[in-house]
C-alpha positions in Angstrom: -16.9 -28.4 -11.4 -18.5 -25.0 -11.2 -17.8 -22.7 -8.4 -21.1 -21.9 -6.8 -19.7 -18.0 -6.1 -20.0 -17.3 -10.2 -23.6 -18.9 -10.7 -25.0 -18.2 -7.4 -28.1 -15.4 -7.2 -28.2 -12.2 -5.2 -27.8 -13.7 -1.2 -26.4 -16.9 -2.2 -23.6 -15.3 -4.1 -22.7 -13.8 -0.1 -23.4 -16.8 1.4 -20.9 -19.0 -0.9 -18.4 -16.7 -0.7 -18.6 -17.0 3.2 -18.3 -20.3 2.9 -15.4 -20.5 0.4 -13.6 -18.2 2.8 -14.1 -19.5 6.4 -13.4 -23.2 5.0 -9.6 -23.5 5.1 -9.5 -22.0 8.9 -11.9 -25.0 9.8 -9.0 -27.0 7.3 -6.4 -25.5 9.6 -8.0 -25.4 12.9 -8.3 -30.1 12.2 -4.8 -30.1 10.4 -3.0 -28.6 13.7 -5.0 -30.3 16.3 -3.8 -33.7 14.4 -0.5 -32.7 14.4 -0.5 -31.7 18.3 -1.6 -36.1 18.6 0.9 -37.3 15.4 3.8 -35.1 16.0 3.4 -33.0 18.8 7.3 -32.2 18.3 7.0 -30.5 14.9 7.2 -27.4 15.3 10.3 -27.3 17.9 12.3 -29.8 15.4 11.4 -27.5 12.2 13.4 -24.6 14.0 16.0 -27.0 14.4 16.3 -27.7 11.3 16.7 -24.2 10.0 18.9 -23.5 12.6 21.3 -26.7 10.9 20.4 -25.4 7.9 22.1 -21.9 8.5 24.6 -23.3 10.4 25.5 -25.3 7.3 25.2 -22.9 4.9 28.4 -21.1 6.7 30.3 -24.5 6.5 29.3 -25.1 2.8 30.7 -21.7 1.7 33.3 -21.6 3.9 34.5 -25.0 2.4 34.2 -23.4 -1.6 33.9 -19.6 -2.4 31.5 -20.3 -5.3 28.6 -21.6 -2.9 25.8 -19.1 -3.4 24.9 -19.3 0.2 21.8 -21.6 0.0 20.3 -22.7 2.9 19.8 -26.3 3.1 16.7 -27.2 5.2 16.2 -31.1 5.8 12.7 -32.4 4.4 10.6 -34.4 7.1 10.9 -38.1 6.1 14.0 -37.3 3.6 14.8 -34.8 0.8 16.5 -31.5 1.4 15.6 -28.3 0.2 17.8 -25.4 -0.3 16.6 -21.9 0.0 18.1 -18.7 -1.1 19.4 -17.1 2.2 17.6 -13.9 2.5 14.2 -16.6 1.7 15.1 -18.6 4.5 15.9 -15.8 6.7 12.4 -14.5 6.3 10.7 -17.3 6.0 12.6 -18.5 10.1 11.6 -15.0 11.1 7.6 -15.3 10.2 7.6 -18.8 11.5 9.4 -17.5 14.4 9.1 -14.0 15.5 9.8 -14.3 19.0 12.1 -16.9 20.2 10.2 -19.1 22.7 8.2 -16.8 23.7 4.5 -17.3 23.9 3.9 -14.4 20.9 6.9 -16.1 19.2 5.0 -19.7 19.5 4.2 -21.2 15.9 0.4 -23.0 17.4 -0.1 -19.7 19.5 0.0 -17.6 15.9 -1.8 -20.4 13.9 -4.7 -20.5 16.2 -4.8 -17.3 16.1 -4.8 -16.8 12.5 -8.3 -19.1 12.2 -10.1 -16.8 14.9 -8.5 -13.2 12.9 -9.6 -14.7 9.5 -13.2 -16.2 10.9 -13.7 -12.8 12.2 -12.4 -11.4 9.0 -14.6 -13.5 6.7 -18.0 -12.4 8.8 -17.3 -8.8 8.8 -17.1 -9.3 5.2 -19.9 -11.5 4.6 -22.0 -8.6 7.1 -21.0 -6.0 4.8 -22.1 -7.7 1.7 -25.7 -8.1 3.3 -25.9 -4.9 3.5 -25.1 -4.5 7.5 -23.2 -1.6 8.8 -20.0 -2.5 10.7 -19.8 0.1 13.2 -18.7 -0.6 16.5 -17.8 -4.1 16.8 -19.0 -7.5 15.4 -21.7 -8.0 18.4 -23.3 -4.4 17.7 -23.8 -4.6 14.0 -25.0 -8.4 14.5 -27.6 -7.1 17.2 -28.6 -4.3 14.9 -29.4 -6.6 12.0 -31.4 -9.0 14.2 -33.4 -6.0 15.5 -34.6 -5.1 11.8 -34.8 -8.6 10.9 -38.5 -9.2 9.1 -39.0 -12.4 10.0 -37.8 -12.0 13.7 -35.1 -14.1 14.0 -32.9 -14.0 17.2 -29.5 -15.0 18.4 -29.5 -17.0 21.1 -28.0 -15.6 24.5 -25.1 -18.3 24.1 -24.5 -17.6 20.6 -23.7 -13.9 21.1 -21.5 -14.7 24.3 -19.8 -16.7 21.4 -19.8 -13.9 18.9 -18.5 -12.1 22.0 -15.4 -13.8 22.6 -14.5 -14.4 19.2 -15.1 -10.3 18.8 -12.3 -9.6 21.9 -10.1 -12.4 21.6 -9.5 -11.0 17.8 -9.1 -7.3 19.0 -6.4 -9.0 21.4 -4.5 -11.0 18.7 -4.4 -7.7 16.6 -3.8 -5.2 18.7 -2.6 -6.3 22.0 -0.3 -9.1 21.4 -3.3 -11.5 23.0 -2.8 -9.5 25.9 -6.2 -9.1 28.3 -6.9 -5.6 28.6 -10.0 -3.8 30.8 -11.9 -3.6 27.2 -11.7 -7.7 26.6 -13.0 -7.9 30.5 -15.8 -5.9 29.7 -16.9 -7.6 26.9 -16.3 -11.8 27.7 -18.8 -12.0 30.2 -17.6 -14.2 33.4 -13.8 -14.5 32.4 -11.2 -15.5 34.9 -8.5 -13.5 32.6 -7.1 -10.7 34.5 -6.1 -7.5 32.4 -2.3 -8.3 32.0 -1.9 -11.2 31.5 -1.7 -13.4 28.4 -4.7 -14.8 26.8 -3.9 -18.6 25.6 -5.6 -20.1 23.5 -6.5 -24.2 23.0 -8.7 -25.8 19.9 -11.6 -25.9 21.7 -11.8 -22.2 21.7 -10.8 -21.8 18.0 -13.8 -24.4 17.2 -16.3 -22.6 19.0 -15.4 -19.5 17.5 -15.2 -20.8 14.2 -18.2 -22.6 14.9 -19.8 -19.1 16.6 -18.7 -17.1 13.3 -20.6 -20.2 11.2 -23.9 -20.2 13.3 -24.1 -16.2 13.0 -23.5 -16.0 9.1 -25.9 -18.8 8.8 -29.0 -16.8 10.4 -28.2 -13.8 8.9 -27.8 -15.8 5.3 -31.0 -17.1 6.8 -32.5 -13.3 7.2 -33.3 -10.4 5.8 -33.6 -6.7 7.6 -36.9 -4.6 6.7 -37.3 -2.2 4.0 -36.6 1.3 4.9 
């Protein structure tokens, strides 16, 4: 089957790139939302078995000098695979950073990884239009829609989205998804105080998947004025 990025004209090339991009963080955002109603447990009994898995790596070579050290880790269903320690260390650390802390939660950095690559994948597609980024997401959207020729319009509701999904990124990047006085300013009518954590549950992730979706669809649909 052809991709439709390498035949696709000028605008349509942006578009289907977009769209190739922002699909596996929809993928994502269903896959973990299933496995929150199949096996909400997951993610807690995947530590534990790394944490066997270290604990019998120590037993295996204490037991026979010539073990290499592998790191068994027990397959869900049945199987095991073994992992070269300094693999399985890093692989435990990424998976989890912080303990049991919030930061440190495995959904918590998930989730957040569909709204940082949404955001990611509509700066992108922006740029390709032609749109300069300067200022946040919101600002360079408003711009385009201001020079648009045909006069399309975000809705009020839509840029609130395009809003959120704008602060709750500059949160997950820079601030830990800590509220600070600059994500108060910009998510009209939040309850979030500055300090404290922002969580985050699927229904927020769909709407700013769906936010990022609706914008790069009117701008797809668009074009600014000649200069």
């Amino acid at each position: 089957m052809t991709d439709k990025r390498d035949i696709g004209t000028p605008g349509e090339k942006e578009w289907q790139e977009f769209r190739a991009t922002v699909a596996p963080f929809f993928l994502m955002t269903w896959l973990l939302e299933e496995m929150d109603h199949i096996a909400p447990d997951y993610f807690d009994e995947l530590e534990q078995r790394f944490a066997v898995g270290f604990d019998d790596a120590v037993g295996l070579k204490a037991d026979s000098d010539d073990y290499d050290g592998a790191v068994p880790v027990q397959l869900l269903g049945s199987g095991v695979i073994f992992f070269d320690a300094s693999i399985a260390e890093t692989i435990y650390d990424q998976l989890f950073p912080d303990g049991n802390s919030p930061h440190g939660d495995f959904r918590y950095q998930a989730w957040g990884s569909t709204i940082v690559g949404a955001h990611s994948a509509l700066e992108s597609f922006l740029r390709a239009k032609g749109a300069v980024i300067r200022g946040g997401l919101p600002n360079a959207v408003t711009r385009w829609f201001e020079s648009a020729e045909d006069g399309s319009v975000l809705t009020a509701d839509l840029m609130d989205s395009l809003r959120v999904l704008d602060a709750t990124r500059h949160l997950l990047v820079h601030n830990r998804g800590v509220v600070d006085d600059k994500y108060i300013r910009s998510v009209a009518g939040t309850t979030l105080e500055s300090g404290e954590f922002r969580p985050i549950a699927p229904n927020d992730v769909r709407g700013m998947l769906a936010a990022a979706w609706d914008v790069a669809s009117l701008v797809h649909r668009s074009s600014p004025k000649s200069e």
